[in-house]
N, C-alpha and C positions, 0 to 999 in steps of 0.2 A: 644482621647489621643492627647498629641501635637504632632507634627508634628517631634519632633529630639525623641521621644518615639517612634511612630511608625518607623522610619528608624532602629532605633537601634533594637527593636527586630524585627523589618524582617530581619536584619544582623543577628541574632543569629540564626536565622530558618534558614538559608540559601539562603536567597532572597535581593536581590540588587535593591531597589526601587526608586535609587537615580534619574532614569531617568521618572519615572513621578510624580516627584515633585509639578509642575505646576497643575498636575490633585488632588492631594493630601489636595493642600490646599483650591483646589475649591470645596471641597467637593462632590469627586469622578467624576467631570465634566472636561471637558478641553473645553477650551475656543475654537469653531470651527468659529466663527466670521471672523477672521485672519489665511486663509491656506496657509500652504505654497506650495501645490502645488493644481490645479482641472485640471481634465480631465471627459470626457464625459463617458470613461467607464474606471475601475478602479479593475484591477486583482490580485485578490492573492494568492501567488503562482508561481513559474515557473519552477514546476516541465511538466508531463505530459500531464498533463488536461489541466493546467494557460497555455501554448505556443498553444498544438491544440487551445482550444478557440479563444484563440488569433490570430493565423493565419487563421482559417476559418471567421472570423468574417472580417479579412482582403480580403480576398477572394470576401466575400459578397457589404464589404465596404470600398476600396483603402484609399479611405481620412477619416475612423475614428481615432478617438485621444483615445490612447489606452496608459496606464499604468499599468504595473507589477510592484507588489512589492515582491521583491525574496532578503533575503539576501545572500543566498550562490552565490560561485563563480562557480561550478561544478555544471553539469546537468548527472544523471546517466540514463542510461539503465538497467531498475532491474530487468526486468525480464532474461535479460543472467547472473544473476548473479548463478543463478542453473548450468548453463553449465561451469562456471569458478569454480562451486567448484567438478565439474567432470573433470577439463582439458580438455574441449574439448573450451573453449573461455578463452582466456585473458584477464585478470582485467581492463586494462586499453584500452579495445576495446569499453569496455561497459561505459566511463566515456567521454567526450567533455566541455570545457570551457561554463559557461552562456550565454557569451561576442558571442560563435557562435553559437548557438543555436537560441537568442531570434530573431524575425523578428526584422529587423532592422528601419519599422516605427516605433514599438514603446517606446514610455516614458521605461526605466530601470528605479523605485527605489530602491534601495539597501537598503533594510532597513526590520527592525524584524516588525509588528505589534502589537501591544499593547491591542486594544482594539477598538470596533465599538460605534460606536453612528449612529444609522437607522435612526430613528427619525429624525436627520439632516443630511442623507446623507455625513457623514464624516466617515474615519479612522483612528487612533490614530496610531502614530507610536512609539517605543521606541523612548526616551527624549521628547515624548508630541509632538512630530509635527503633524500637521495635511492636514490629502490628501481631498480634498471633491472629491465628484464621483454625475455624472446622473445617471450612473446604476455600478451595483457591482456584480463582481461575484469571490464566495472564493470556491480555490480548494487547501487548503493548506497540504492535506493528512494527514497522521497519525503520533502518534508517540509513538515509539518503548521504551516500558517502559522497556529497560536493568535492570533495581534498582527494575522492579516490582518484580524479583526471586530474596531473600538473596545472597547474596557473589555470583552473576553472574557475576557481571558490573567488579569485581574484580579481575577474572578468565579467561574473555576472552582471547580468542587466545593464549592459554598455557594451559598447565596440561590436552591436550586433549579436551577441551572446544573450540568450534567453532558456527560460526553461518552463512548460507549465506545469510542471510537480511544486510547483513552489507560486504559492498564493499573491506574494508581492511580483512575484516576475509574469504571471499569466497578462497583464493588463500590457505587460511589455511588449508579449510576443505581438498580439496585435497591434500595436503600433509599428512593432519594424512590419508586419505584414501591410501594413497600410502605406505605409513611406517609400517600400522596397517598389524600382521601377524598373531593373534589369542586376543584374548580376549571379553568382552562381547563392543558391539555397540549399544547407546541408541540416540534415535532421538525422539524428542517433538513436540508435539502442544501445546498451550496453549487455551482457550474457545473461541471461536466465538464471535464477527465479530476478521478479521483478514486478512491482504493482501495476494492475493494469498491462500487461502485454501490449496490447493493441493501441493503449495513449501514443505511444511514438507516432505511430503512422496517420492516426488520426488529426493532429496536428497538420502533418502533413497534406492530407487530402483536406482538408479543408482552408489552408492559406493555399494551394494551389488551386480552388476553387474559386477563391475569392482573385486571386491575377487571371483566371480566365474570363469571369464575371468582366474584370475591367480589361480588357485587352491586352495585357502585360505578357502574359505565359511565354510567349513567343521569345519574350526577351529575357526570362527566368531561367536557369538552367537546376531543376529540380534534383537532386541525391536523397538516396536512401542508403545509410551506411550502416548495418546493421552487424554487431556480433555472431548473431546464429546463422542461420544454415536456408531458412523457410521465411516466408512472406507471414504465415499464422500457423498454429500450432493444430491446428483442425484443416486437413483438407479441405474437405466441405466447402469450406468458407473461401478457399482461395482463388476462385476460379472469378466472382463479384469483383473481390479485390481488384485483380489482375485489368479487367477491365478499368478501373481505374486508374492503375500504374499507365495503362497504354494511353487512356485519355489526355494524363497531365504530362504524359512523354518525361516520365521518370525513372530516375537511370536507378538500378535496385545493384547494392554493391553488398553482398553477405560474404560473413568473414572479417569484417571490417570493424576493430573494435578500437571506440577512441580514446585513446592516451593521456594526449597533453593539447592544452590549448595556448596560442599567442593568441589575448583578445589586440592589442593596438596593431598586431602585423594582420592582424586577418587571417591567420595560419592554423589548421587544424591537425594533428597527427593521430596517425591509425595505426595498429598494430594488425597487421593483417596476415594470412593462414595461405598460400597455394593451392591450387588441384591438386600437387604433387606432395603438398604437405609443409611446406619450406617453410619459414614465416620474412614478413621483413617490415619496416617501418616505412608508411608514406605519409606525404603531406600535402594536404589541401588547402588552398584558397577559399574562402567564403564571406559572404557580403552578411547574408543572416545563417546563425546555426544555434538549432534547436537541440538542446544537450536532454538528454535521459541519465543522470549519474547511476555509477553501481548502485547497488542497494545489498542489503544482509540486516539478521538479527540487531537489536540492540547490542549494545558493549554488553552491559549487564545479565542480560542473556546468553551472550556467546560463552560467559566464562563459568555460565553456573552447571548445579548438578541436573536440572529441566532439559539440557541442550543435549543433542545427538552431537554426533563426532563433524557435523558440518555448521553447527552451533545453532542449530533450531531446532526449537521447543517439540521433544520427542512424544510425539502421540499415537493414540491409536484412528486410522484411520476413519471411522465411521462411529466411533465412539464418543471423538476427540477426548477421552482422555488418555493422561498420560500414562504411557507403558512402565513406569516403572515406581510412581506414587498415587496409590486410589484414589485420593481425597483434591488432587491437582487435574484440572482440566485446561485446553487452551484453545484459544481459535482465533482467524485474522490471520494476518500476516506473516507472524512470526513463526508459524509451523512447519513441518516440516513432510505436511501434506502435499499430497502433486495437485490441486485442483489451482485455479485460476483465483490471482491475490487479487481480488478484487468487493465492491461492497456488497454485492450483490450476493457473490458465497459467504462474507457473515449475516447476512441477511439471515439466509439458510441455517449459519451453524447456530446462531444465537439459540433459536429455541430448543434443536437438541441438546444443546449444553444446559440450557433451564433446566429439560425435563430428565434428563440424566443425573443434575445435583440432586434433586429431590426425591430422583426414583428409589423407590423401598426392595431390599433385596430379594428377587426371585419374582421379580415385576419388569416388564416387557422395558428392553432399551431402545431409546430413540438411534437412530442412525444418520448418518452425515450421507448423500450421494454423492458427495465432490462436486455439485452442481456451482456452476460459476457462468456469469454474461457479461458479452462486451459488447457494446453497443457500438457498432465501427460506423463513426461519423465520414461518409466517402464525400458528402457534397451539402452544401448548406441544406435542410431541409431533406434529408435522403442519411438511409443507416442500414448498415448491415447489422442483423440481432443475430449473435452467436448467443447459443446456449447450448454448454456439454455438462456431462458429468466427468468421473475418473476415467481416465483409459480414453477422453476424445469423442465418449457417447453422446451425438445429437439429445439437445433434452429441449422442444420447443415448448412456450408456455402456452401458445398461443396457437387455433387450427389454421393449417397452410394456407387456407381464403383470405383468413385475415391478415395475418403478415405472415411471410415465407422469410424466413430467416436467411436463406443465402442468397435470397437478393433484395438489393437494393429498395428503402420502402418508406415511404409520408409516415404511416402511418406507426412507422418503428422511430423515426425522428420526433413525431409531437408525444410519443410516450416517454422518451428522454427530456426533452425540454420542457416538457407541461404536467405531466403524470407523475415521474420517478424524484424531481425534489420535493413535493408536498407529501409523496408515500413514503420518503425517508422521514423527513422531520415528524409526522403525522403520527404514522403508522409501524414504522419498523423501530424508532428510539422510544415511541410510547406501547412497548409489546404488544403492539397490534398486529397477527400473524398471518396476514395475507396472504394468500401464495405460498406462505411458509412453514404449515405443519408439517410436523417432523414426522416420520415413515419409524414406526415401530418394529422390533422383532423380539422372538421370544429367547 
């Protein structure tokens, strides 16, 4: 097609292509000959994963020439964002400018990415600029498909509809929790992979902690309407849970994956699966509903040559890097690693990806365990600490005296609320490796 054909219906789709023009008419190539910027190692990302790496790699090596490219201005804390929609943290305790965040050796690009070229060791940025890179590593995380449920994107933050994957909505959830004095309460999952597992339910055991604190429960009728099959993804763990479910008299509906939302009707709908396998569409009532949307790769991800055939960034397990370009490494979210998307497993991968960029060949590699935690908030002041590796393996950090991870425990609570966001900001985005040396093999 010419070239003002294709602009004009990508305009009609809703797609603004004006900015790689240059790649359009090279016939889908952008000229990488002429960069406008090269550095030695070249990050994408500055969320969680893009700054650890970055600072441990600084750690390891003062004078490397490091670039991120992150276009936001804001860097959040997500995982307190479950305790801001409990009132127990404030919104804006969990948020910090980029500008102080990122270490200060390195290169800031401000800019979206477009697209990769391996091959030539280049990145493509929105309007076709091009960054070249020695080595690359993308941890650009997920993204929250709002528009993947009908009339969600539409509804947020009103009519009852809430979500705390989302910074401006968490301050909402507790307010409907605080206002709600009977009616039915629905809370979602959506299908696996997903960040954080365990946020859905956490939400949930803790506003039904808080109606039972004030006498309300009784008049609450609690749902758990969940995609999968299991209450967690670790045995172990489910049995604490459970007790829980029985506490807040919470009706657990798996199989249950939601569709579409009416926020002004109050109406929810599910796509739901039989015993016998059948499926069929129902629809629910609810006074408050706590939405978990899909999630998957970036766009920009899904479509590159980095992506497996499920559009996530194809790596090698314990390597993280990737199986099919040496010099490309990735971690976070966006892989296509089984362990738990969660902060706590970049915590982990950060430094074996440090010590892997730098390692000299026929020099011991750092390994990844799949290690991931979830802190499962069941009651204000009270958490189950999961911690596994790949495969479901218990991995506790801590000896069973201290805290016993499958049950219920104070003192796994004030290590989430008073411990873990000063060891994030402190320790893990200033390559401070805590906890987190990386396990060597030859």
């Amino acid at each position: 097609m010419p070239l003002s054909a294709i602009l004009e219906s990508a305009s009609r789709a809703g797609y603004d292509l004006k900015g790689v023009v240059r790649r359009l008419v090279n016939g889908g190539k952008t000229p990488v000959e002429v960069a406008d910027a090269s550095h030695q190692f070249v990050i994408i990302g500055g969320g969680a994963a893009g700054i650890a790496v970055a600072s441990s790699l600084l750690a390891r090596s003062p004078q490397a020439d490091i670039a991120i490219i992150e276009p936001a201005d804001v860097h959040y804390y997500q995982p307190g964002w479950t305790l801001v929609g409990a009132g127990v943290f404030q919104a804006g305790h969990t948020a910090r400018t980029m500008a102080a965040v990122l270490p200060r050796q390195i290169h800031w690009i401000k800019a979206a990415v477009a697209a990769f070229e391996p091959e030539r060791n280049a990145v493509i940025l929105d309007g076709c600029r091009v960054v070249r890179y020695q080595q690359l590593v993308v941890c650009p995380g997920l993204k929250l498909d709002w528009h993947g449920i009908e009339g969600l994107a539409d509804t947020l933050g009103r009519n009852g509809v809430t979500s705390n994957y989302r910074y401006d909505l968490a301050p909402y959830t507790w307010e409907l929790v605080q206002n709600l004095r009977s009616g039915e309460a629905l809370f979602t999952q959506p299908p696996v992979p997903i960040k954080c597992a365990g946020a859905p339910q956490k939400a949930m055991y803790l506003s039904a902690d808080h109606w039972r604190r004030e006498r309300r429960l009784g008049a609450i009728k609690v749902d758990f309407c969940n995609a999968g099959a299991a209450l967690f993804s670790v045995p172990e763990y489910v049995p604490a849970l459970m007790e829980y479910v029985t506490r807040y008299g919470i009706k657990l509906n798996f199989g249950h994956n939601l569709i579409a939302v009416d926020g002004p009707a109050k109406m929810a709908q599910f796509a739901t699966t039989r015993p016998d396998g059948t499926r069929e569409v129902i629809t629910r009532e609810f006074d408050l509903l706590h939405v978990v949307p899909p999630q998957k790769a970036p766009d920009f991800i899904r479509v590159s040559p980095l992506a497996d055939a499920a559009g996530w960034i194809d790596v090698d397990p314990a390597s993280l890097r990737h199986k099919k370009y040496a010099n490309v490494f990735a971690l976070g979210d966006a892989t296509n690693t089984t362990n738990a998307k969660t902060a706590a497993a970049a915590r982990k991968q950060a430094p074996v990806v440090a010590h892997n960029l730098l390692a000299v060949a026929g020099k011991p590699e750092a390994v990844y365990d799949g290690y991931g935690s979830c802190p499962l908030t069941v009651e204000r002041g009270k958490i189950v600490l999961a911690e596994f590796l790949y495969g479901g393996k218990l991995a506790p950090s801590f000896p069973q005296w201290f805290i016993n991870g499958k049950r219920p425990s104070r003192l796994a609570w004030a290590l989430k609320e008073r411990i873990l966001p000063p060891l994030y900001w402190n320790a893990m985005l200033k390559g401070r490796e805590w906890l987190a040396r990386p396990e060597m093999v030859d």
